[in-house]
N, C-alpha and C positions, 0 to 999 in steps of 0.2 A: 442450266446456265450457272456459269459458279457466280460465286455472290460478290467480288469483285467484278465482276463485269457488270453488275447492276449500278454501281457508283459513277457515275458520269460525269465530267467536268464542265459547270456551266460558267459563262462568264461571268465579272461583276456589272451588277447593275443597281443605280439609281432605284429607290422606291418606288419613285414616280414612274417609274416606264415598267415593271417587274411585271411582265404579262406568263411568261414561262414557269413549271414546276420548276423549283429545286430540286433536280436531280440525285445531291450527294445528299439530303438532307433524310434517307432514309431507304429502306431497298422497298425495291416496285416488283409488281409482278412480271411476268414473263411478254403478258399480251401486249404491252406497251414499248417494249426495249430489243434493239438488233444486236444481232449479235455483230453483223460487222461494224470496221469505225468508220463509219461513213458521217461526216458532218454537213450543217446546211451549205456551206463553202462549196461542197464536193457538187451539188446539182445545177453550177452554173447560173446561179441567179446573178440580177444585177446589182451593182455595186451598192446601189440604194436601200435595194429590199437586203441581201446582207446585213448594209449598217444597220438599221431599224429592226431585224431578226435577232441580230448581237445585241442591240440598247436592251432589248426585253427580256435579255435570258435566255434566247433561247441560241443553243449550239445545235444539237443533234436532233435528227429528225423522227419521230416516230412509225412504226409500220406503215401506217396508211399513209402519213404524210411524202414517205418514198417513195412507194408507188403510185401515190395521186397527184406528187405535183409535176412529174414529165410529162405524163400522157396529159393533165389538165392544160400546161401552157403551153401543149400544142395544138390546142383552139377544141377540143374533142368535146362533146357533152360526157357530161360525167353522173353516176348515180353513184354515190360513197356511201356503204354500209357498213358502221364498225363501232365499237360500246360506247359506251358514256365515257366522256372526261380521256380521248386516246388524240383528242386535235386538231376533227374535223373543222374547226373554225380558222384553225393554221392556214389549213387547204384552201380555203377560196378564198380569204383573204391576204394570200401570195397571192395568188392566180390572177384576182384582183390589180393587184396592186403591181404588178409585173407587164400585165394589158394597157396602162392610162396610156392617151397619149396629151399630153400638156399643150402639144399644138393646136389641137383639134378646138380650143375656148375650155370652157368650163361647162359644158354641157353637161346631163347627167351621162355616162357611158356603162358604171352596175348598177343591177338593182337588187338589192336583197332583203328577202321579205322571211321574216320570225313571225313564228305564233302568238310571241305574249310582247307587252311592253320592258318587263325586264330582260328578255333574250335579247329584243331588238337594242336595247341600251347597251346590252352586252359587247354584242359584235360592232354597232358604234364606237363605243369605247376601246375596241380590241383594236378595229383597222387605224382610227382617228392615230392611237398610239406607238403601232406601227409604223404608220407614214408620218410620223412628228419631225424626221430629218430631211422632209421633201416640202418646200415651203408654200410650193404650188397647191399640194395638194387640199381641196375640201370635201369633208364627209357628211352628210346631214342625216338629221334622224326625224323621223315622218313616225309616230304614233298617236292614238287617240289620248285623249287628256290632255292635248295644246293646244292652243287655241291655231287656227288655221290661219291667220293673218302670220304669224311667225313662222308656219313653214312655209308661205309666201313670200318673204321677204328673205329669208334665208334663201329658198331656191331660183331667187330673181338676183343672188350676189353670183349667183352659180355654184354648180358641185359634179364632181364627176363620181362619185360615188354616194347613192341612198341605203340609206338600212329607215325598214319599216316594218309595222304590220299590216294585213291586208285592205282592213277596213278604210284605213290612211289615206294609203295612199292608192287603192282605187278612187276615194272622195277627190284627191288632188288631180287625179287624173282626167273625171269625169267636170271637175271645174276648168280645166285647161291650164291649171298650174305647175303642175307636173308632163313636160314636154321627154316623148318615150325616143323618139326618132330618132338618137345616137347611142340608145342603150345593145351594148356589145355581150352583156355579160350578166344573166341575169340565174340568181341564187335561190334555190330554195330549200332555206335549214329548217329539221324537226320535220322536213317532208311528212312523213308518216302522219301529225299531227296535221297539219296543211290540207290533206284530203279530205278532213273530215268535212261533214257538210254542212257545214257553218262558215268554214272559207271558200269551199268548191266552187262557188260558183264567181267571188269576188278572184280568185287565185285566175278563175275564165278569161274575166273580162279583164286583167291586167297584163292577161297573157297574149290578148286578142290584138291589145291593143300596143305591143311590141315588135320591132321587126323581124321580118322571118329569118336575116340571116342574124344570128345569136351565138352564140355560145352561151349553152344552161349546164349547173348543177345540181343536184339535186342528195341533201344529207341527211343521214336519219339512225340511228342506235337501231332498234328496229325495222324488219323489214317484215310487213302483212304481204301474202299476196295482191290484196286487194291495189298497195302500194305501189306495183309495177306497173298495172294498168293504166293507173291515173297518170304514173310520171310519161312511160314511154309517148302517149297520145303529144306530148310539148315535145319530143326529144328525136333528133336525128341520127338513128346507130349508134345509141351512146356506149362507153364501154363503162362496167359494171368492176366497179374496187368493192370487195365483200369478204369481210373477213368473218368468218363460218356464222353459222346458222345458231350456236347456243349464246343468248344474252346473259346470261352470270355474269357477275365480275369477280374476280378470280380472287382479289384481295380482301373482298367483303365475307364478315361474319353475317349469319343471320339468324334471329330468334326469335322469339312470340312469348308471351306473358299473358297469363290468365289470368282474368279481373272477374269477379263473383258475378254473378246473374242477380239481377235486381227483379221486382216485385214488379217494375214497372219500365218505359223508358225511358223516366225521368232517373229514375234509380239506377238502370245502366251507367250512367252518363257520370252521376255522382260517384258511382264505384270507380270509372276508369279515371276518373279527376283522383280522387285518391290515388289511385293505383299510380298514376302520373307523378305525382308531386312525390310519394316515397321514395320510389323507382332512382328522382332525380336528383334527391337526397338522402338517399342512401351509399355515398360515396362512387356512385357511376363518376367515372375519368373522362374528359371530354374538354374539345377548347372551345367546340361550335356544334351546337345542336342542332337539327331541323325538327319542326314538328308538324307531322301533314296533318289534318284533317279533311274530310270529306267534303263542309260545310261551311259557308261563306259565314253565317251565322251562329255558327261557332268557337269561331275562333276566334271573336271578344271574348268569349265566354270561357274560354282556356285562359286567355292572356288574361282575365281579370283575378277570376280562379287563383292561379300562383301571384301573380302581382300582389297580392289583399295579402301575404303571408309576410311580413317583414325580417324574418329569418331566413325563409324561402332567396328574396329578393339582395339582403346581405351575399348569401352565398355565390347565386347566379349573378346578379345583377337584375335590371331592368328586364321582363320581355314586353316583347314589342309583337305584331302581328300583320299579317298583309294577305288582303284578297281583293276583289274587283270590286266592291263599295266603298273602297277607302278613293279618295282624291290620287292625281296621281300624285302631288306634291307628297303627299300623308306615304304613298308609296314608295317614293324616292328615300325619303329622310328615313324609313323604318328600315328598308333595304341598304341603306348606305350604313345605318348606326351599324346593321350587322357584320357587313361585307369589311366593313375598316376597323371594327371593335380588335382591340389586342388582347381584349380582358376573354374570358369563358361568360359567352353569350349563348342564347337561346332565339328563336324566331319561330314563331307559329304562322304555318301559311298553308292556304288551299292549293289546288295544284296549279296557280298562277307560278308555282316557283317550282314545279315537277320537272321542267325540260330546260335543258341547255345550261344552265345559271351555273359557271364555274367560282365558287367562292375557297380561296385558300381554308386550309386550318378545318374542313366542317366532317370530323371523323363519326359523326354517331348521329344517324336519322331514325325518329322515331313516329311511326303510324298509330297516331291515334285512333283514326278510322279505317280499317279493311280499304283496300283503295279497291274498284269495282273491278280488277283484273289485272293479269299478270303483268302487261304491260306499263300498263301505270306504276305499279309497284316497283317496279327494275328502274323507269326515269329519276322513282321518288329515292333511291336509296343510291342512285347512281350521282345524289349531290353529295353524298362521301366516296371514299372511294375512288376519288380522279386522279386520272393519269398512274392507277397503278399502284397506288397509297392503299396502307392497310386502313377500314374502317370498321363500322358496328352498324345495323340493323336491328329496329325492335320493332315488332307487332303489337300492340295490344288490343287481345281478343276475348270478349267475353263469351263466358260461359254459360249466355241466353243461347237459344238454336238459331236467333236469324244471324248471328256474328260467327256460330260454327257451320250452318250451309257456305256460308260467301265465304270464311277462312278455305272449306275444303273444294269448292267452287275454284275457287282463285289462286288461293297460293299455298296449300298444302302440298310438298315435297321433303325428301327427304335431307334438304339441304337446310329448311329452315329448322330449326333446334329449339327445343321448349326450353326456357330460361327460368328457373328457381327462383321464383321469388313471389313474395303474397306481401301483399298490403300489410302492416302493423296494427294489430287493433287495440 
């Protein structure tokens, strides 16, 4: 593709509404951009969903988003397979939002259920902003950490569209607060995640308890086999959008850093905390970091680590940290510092922030800890890297044998690249 055609014209928009890349703002890889000029104009939507697609940026539609959104809003179950950061949130929330119908009351008519409570915030925030020029419309958002009298009260003003996680709003359901019996269109993003058996069985009885004529989706970067089974058993002849079998991201570097082997694994831990903090001061270029860890109880322990350096802290700024012990408020406010910071920020998080979480600006993800497999790994580096943007990937991997079995376990290939550098002693 020549490189002029990767520069795309997006409209102007308001801050406040800016849900789309910037297109001209840099050239994208191949797996995100058509070659023809097809814009969202061209797929016959309605006048509404247009204005609200144009408020946010977005013009032109991506791979998947062309071929998922005809066959979607012609009522079809849909399973969408296709990377990190290429849209799928586009997708059902047209689909969505194309379906209401405004006569029908305010009943709930989607329902869309995320793995973690920042996804679900996410595509809350995604749809709520899209339909900002439709005055009818309300969106509500159903996760754990609110108190449950508020998503009562909130679902007793009415909404025709929920976004939740599972645990939620099966509870609202099983209370009678949650009324299923107009739901038309029910979603489920990070599928892959969703299976696993810690929703299975809540993901059942949400399912159980919705009508059997539906329309479902079902979306996910990943696709296990194990994944088709679990979707097809909800789904009527769905047609299958799968854009190939290799999850790479085309735009992503990737490399690994070795951190000395300690005496012990307290001494591990010390070395890659060093390793870490030279690494991130050693002039690494970057506007937004992530930094995964493994461990919920870690990643104090990181963030205090650098915070306690007050030269460290000049440089970076603040970091900040987020896993499932913190409150959600504690969540919100660390998540928001990052997501809205204009400054080169940092944020240490367990893989509560592995899937889905599109944050502008976040070119360089760095694992602290080996994440237990490959899949993990690709959600975790897939928060750079979106929509096609150049980023960075670092491993750091000690030179103890339990960090080299699970390195070459998990993610040893020939794509990830050993990166030159040693702690300063």
């Amino acid at each position: 593709m020549a490189e002029s055609s990767l520069l795309m014209d997006q409209p102007k928009v308001l801050d406040e509404y800016l849900l789309a890349h910037d297109l001209t703002d840099q050239l994208r890889s191949v797996d995100v951009l058509l070659d023809e000029d097809i814009k969202f104009a061209d797929l016959h939507l309605s006048p509404a969903v247009l204005e609200g697609l144009n408020r946010c940026g977005f013009s032109r539609p991506s791979p998947v988003q062309l071929r998922s959104l005809p066959i979607g809003r012609c009522g079809f179950d849909l399973i969408i397979q296709s990377k990190a950061g290429t849209g799928k949130t586009c997708v059902f929330a047209v689909i969505a939002l194309e379906a209401l119908k405004f006569n029908h009351g305010s009943h709930p008519q989607t329902l869309v259920i995320a793995p973690t409570r920042e996804v679900a915030i996410q595509i809350h925030e995604f749809i709520s902003t899209m339909g900002s020029n439709q005055p009818d419309l309300s969106c509500s958002l159903c996760i754990g950490g609110v108190d449950v009298k508020e998503d009562r009260v909130n679902l007793n003003r009415g909404s025709q569209i929920l976004v939740g996680t599972p645990g939620r709003l099966k509870q609202l359901i099983d209370l009678n607060i949650l009324k299923t019996q107009h739901i038309e269109l029910f979603v489920l993003d990070e599928a892959d995640k969703l299976m696993e058996e810690q929703f299975k069985i809540q993901i059942d009885e949400i399912y159980r308890r919705l009508p059997r004529d539906k329309q479902m989706i079902a979306t996910s970067a990943t696709y296990p086999n194990e994944l088709d089974k679990f979707i097809r058993k909800y789904m009527q002849a769905p047609q299958s959008i799968r854009f190939g079998e290799e999850i790479r991201l085309e735009a992503m570097e990737e490399f690994y850093l070795a951190s000395p082997a300690g005496s012990s694994a307290k001494k591990d831990l010390e070395n890659k905390l060093s390793l870490l903090k030279s690494f991130l001061t050693s002039g690494l270029d970057f506007r937004k970091c992530f930094i995964f860890t493994n461990y919920q109880a870690r990643a104090p322990i990181i963030c205090n680590y650098l915070n306690k350096d007050e030269a460290f802290v000049l440089h970076n700024g603040n970091v900040d940290y987020l896993c499932a012990e913190l409150t959600q408020s504690e969540r919100n406010q660390n998540y928001n510092n990052f997501r809205q910071s204009k400054e080169r920020k940092l944020l240490i998080s367990t893989d509560v922030s592995a899937r889905g979480l599109d944050i502008r600006d976040i070119d360089v993800v760095i694992n602290f800890d080996i994440p237990s497999d490959k899949v993990t790994y690709y959600h975790r580096i897939g928060r750079a890297g979106r929509f096609g943007q150049a980023g960075r990937a670092f491993t750091l991997v000690s030179e103890s044998s339990l960090d080299q079995i699970l390195f070459k376990k998990s993610l040893e290939t020939d794509r990830i690249k050993p990166f030159p550098f040693k702690t300063q002693t």
